[in-house]
C-alpha positions as CSV (number, residue, x, y, z in Angstrom):
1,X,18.7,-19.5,-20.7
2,X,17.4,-16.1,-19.1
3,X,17.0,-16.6,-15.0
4,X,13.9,-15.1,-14.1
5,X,14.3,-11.9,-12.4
6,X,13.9,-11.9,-8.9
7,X,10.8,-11.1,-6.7
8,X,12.4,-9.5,-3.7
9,X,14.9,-6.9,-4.6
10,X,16.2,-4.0,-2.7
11,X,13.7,-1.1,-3.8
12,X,10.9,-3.5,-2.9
13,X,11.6,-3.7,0.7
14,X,12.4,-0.1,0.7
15,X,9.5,0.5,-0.7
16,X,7.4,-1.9,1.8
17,X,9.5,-0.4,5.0
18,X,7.9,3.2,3.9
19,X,5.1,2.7,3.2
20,X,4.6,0.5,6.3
21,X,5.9,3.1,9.0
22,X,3.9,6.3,6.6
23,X,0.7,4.3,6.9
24,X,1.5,2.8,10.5
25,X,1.3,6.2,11.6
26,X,-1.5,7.8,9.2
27,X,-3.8,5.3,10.5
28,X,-3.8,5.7,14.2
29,X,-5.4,8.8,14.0
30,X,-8.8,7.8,15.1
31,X,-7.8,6.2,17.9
32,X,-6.9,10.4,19.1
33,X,-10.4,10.9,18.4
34,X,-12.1,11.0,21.9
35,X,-8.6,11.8,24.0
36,X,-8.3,15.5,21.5
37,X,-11.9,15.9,22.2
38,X,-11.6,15.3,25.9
39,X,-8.7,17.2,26.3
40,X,-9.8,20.4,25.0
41,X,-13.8,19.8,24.8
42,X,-13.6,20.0,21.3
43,X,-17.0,18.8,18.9
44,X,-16.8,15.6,17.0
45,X,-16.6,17.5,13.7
46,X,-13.7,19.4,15.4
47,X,-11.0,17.1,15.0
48,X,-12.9,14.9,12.0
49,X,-12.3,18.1,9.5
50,X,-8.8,18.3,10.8
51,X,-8.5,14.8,9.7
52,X,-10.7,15.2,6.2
53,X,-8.0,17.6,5.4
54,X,-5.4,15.7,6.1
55,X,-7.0,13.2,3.2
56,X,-7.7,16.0,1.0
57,X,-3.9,17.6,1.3
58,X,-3.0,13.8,0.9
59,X,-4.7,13.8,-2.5
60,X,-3.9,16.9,-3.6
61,X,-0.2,16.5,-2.7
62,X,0.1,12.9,-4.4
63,X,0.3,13.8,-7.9
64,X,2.6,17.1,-7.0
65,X,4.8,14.4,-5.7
66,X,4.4,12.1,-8.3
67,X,5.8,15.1,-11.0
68,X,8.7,15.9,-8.2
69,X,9.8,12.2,-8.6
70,X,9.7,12.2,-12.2
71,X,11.3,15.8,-12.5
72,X,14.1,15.7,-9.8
73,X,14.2,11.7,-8.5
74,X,12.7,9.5,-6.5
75,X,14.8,9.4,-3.3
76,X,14.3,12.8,-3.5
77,X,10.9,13.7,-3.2
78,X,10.4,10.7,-0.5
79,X,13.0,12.6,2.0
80,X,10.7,16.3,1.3
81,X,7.4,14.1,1.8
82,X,8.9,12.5,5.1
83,X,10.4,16.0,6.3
84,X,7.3,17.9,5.4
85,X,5.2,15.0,7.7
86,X,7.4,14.8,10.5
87,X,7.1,18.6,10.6
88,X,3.4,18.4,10.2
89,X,3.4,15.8,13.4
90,X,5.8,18.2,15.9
91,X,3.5,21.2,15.1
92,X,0.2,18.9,15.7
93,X,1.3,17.8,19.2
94,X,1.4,22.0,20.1
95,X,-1.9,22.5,18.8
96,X,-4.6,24.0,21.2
97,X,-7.5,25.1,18.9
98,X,-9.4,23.2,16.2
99,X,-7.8,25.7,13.6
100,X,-4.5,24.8,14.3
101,X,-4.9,21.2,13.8
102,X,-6.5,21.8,11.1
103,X,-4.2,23.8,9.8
104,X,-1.4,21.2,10.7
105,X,-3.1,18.9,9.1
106,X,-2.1,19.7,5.3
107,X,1.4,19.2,6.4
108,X,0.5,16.1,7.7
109,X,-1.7,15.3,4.3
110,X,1.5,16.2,1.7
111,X,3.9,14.6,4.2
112,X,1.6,11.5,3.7
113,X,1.5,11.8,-0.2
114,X,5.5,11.9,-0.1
115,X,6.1,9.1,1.4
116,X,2.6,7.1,0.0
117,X,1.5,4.8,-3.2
118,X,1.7,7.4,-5.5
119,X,5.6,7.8,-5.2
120,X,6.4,4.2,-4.0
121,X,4.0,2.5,-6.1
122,X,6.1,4.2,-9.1
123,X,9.2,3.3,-8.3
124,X,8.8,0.1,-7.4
125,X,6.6,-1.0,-11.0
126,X,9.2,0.8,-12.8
127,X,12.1,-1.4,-10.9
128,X,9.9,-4.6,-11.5
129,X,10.1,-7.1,-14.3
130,X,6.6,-7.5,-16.1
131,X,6.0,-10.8,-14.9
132,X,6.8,-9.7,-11.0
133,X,5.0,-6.2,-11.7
134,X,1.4,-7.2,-10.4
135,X,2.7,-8.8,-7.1
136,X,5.0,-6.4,-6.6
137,X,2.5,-3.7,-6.3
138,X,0.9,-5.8,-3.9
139,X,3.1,-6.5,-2.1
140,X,3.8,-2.8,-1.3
141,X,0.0,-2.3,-0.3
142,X,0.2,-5.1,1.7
143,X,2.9,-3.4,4.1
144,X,0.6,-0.4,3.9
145,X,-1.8,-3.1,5.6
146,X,1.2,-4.0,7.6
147,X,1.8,-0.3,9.2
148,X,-2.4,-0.6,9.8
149,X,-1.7,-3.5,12.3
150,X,0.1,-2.6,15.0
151,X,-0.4,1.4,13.7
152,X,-3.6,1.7,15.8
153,X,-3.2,-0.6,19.0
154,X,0.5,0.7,19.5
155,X,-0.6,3.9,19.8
156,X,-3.5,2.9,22.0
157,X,-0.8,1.7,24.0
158,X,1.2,4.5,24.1
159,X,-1.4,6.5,25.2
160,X,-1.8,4.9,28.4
161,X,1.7,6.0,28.9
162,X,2.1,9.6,28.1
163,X,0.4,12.1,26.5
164,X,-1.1,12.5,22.5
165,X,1.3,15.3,22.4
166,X,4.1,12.9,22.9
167,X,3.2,10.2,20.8
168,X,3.1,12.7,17.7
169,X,6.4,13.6,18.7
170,X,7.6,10.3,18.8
171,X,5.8,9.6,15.6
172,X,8.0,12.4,14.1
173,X,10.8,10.7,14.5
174,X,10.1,7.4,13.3
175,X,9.1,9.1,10.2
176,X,12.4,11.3,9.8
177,X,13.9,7.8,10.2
178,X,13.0,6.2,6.8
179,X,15.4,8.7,5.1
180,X,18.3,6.4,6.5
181,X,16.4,3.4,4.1
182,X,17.1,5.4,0.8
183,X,20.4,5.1,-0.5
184,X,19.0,0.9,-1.3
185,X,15.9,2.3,-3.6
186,X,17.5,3.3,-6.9
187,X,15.1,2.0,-9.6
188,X,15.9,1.8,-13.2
189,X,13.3,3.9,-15.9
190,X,12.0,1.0,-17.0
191,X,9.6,2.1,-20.0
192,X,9.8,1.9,-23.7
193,X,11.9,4.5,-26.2
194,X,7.8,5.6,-27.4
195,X,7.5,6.5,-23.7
196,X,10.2,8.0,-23.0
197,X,10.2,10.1,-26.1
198,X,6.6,11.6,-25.0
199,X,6.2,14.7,-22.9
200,X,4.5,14.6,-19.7
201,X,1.9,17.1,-20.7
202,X,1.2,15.1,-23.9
203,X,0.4,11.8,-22.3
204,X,-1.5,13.6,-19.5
205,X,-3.7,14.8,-22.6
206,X,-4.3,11.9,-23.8
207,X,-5.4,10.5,-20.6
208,X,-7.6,13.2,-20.0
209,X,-9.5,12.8,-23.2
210,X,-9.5,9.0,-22.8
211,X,-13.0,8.0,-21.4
212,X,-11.5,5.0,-19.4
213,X,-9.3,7.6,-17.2
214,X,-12.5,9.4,-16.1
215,X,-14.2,6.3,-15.5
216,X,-11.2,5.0,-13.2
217,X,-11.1,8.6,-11.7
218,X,-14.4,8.3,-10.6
219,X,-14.3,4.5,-9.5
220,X,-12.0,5.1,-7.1
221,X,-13.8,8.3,-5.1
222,X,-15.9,5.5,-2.8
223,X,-12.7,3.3,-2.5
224,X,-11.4,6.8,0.1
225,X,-14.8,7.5,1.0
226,X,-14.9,4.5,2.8
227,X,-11.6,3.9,4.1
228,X,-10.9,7.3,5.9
229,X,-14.5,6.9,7.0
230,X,-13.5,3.8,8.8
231,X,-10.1,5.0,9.7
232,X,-11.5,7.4,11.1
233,X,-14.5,6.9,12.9
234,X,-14.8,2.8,13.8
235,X,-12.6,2.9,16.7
236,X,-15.2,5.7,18.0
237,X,-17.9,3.8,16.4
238,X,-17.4,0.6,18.5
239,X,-16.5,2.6,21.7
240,X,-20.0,4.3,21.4
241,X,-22.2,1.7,19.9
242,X,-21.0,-1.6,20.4
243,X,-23.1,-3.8,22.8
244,X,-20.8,-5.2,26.2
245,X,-17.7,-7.4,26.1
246,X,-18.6,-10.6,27.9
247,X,-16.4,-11.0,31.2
248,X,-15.3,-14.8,30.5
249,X,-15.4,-14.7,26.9
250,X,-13.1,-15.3,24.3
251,X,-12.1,-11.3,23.4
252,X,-11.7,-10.8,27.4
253,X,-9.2,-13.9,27.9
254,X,-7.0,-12.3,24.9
255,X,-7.2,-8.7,27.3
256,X,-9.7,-7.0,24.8
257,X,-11.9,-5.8,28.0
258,X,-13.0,-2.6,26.6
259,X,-15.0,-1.5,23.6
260,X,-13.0,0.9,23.5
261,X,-9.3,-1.3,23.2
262,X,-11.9,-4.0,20.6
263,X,-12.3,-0.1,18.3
264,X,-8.7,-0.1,18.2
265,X,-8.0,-4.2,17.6
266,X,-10.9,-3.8,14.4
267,X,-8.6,-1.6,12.9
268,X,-5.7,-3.8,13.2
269,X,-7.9,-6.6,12.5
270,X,-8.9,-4.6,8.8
271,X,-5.0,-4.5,8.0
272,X,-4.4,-8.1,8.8
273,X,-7.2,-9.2,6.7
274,X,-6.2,-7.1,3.9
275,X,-2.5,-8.5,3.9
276,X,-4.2,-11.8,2.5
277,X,-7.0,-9.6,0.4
278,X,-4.2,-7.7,-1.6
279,X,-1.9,-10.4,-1.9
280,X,-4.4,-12.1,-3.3
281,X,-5.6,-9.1,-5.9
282,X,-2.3,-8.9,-6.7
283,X,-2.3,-12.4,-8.1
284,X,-5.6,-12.3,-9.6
285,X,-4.8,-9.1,-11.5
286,X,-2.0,-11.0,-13.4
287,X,-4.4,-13.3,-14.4
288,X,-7.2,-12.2,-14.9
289,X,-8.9,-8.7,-16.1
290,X,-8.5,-6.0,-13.8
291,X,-11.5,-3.9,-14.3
292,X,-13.8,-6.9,-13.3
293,X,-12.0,-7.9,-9.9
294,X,-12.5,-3.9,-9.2
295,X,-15.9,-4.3,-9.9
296,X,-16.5,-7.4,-8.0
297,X,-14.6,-5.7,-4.8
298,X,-16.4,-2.6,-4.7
299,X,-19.7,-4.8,-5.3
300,X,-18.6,-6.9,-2.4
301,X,-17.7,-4.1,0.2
302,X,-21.3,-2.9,-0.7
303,X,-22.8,-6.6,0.8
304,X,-20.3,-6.4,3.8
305,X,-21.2,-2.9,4.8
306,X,-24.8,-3.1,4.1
307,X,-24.9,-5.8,5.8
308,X,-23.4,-4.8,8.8
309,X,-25.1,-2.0,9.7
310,X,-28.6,-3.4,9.1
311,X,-27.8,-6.3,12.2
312,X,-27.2,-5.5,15.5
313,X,-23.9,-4.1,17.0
314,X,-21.9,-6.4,18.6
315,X,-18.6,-7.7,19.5
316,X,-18.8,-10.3,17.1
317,X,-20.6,-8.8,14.3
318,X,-17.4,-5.6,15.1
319,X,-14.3,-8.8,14.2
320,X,-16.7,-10.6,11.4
321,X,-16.8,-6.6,9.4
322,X,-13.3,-5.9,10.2
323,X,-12.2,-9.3,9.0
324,X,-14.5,-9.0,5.7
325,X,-13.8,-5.7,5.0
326,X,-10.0,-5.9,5.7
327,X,-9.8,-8.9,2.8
328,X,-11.3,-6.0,0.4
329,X,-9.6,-2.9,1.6
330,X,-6.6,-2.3,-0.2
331,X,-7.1,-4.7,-2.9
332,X,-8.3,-2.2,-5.0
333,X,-4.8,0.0,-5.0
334,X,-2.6,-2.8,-7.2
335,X,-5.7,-2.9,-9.5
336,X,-6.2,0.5,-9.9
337,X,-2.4,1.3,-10.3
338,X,-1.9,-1.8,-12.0
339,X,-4.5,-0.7,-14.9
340,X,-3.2,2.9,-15.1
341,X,0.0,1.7,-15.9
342,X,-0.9,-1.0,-18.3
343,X,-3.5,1.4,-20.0
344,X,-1.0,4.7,-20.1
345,X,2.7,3.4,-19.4
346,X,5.4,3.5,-16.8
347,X,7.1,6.7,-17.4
348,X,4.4,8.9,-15.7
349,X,2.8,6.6,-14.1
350,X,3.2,8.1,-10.6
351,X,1.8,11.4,-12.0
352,X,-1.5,9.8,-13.8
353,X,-2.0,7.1,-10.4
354,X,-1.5,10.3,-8.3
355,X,-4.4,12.6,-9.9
356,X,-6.6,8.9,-9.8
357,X,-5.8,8.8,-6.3
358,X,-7.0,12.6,-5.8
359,X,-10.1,11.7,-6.6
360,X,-9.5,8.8,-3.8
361,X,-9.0,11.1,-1.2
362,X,-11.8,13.7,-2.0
363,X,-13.8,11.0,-0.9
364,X,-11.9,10.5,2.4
365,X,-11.9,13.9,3.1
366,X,-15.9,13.3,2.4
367,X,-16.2,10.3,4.5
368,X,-14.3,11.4,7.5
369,X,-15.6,15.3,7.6
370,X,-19.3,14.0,7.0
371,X,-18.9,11.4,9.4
372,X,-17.9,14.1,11.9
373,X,-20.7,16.5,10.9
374,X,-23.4,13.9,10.8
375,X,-22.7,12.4,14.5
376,X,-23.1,15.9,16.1
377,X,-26.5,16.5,14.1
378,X,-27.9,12.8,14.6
379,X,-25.7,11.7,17.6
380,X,-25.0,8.8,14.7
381,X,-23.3,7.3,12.0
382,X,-26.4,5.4,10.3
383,X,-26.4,8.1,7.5
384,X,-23.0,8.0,6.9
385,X,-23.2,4.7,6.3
386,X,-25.4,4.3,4.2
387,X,-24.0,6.9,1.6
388,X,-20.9,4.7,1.7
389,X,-23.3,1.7,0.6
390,X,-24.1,4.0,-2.2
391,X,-20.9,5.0,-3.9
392,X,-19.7,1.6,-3.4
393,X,-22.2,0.3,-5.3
394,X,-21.1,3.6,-8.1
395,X,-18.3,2.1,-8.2
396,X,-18.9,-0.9,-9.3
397,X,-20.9,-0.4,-12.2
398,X,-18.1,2.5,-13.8
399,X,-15.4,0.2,-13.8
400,X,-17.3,-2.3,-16.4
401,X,-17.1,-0.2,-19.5
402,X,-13.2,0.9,-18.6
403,X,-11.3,-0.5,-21.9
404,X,-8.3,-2.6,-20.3
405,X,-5.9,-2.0,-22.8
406,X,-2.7,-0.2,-23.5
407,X,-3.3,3.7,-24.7
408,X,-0.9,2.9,-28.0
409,X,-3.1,-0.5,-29.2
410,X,-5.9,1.3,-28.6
411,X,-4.9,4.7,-31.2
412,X,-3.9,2.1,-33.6
């Protein structure tokens, strides 16, 4: 009798330990809002479009990398991504005008698709037995969760011991680290001989002309829209708009005094929650159909965010979002990479999740630019808000005519 194959294998906690530091790092970045702007007097929009490029370079760089990994390896491409970021970090800290961060910022973006799902996602389902694959891509988003956790507040923490410059630097060099992890991730091609056998550019035609592909395409644009929104902005949000931490209270006896530290905490707050939320999709998306828990997460982040900006800002209502929306945040990335790969195969699946995931980060670098271009007009976020309420609730209707089933059944 066969032993089941085993949950926990070397690529998978490779895979976890990258994609925790890449997104550890990636999602501090609004807690530099206001010290960059400070610092140099910068506008709001200033270092919010360096950051919207950052999420467009990410999206355009994923499915680059996704072909690199499939053309010349894995281990590969993750040591160019992690070089290319870590470069992208050292020449950030020397910026002193808004165009050079900007312009730093598409190092930082393919750095980020390097070492991100689309490359890490692929190695690990392709290194994962069918009955472990669902999980196992969730458990790989989770530790992109993970990273979010102490990402933010550790470097609110090292702020208030040296400079923004500095921490970038020593960001650098955690990043460069990761290529030690590498020689453990060797993952097995683990598709059948009709896969193999087919060209890249003939099942990327075949995607293209399948309706379900656009429709997941599209589905997934709100997904970035609102997470770099919150990324972001929310640690400025709740600086700015929250109402007063109680002296006394519970948030002040755990030394959250300032809205200001409580901005940085939601975001760690979002990637705790979301550790249980993806876990959770993972398992659900094994059992049940995929395109209907993507639907009913998209439909429920509309609620949560609606919601929340129609009641007043406070301390409470700040952890009750953060808490909500971090059980829904990455839940939709083992779904959505889960479904390509049932739908199209594992032999390019990092190249077809990669160009879905583009169309994830045109909506970040939507969400995070307009968020910066909206405050300075309306002194606001309201607005941007409330567009995010809108394409979340896009996205939930798209996904329910998707057909969830593999490319080949389909033909026949």
């Amino acid at each position: 009798m066969d032993r089941p194959a085993p949950l926990f294998t070397p690529v998978l906690l490779v895979g976890c330990l990258i994609i925790m530091v890449s997104f550890a790092v990636r999602a501090s970045f609004g807690v530099f809002q206001i010290p960059i702007a400070e610092d140099f007097g910068w506008l709001r929009s200033e270092f919010s479009l360096a950051i919207a490029i950052q999420n467009l370079a990410w999206g355009i760089g994923q499915p680059i990398f996704g072909a690199i990994a499939e053309k010349i390896g894995d281990r590969k491409a993750i040591i160019i991504g992690a070089v290319v970021y870590a470069a992208g970090l050292v020449l950030s800290a020397g910026a002193t005008t808004p165009f050079e961060m900007q312009a730093y910022e598409w190092l930082v973006g393919f750095g980020v698709a390097g070492t991100g799902f689309g490359v890490v996602l692929a190695v690990v389902g392709r290194a994962s037995s069918d009955e472990n694959r669902s999980m196992s891509l969730a458990i790989v988003t989770a530790a992109g969760s993970a990273g979010q956790i102490f990402g933010a507040p550790t470097a609110e923490y090292m702020l208030g011991l040296m400079s923004w410059q500095t921490v970038f630097l020593v960001f650098a060099g955690v990043v460069l680290a990761l290529i030690l992890s590498l020689p453990l991730m060797r993952a097995p091609v683990s598709a059948g001989k009709a896969e193999l056998e087919e060209s890249m550019g003939a099942i990327l035609k075949k995607a293209f002309r399948d309706p379900s592909y656009t429709l997941i395409f599209l589905g997934f644009f709100s997904c970035g829209y609102q997470l770099a929104f919150v990324t972001a902005h929310f640690p400025a949000f709740v600086t700015e708009m929250c109402g007063p931490i109680m002296p006394g209270g519970m948030l002040h006896g755990l030394g959250i005094t300032t809205t200001s530290a409580l901005g940085a905490v939601s975001i760690s707050l979002i990637g705790l929650a979301n550790v249980g939320g993806t876990l959770l999709a993972g398992w659900a998306g094994k059992h049940y159909s995929k395109k209907y828990l993507l639907a009913g997460i998209y439909t429920a982040r509309t609620i949560v965010a609606g919601a929340f900006i129609l009641l007043p800002i406070t301390p409470l209502s700040v952890i009750l979002f953060s808490v909500a929306m971090g059980a829904l945040w990455l839940a939709t990335v083992p779904l959505t990479s889960g479904l390509v790969a049932h739908i199209y195969g594992l032999r390019y699946m990092g190249t077809l999740y990669g160009i879905v995931f583009l169309s994830h980060q045109i909506g970040g670098f939507l969400g995070v630019w307009l968020g910066g271009r909206m405050y300075d007009i309306y002194g606001d976020y309201t607005m941007v808000w409330w567009i995010g309420v809108g394409v979340g609730a896009f996205s939930a209707i798209v996904h329910l005519p998707v057909r969830e089933r593999p490319l080949q059944q389909a033909a026949a």
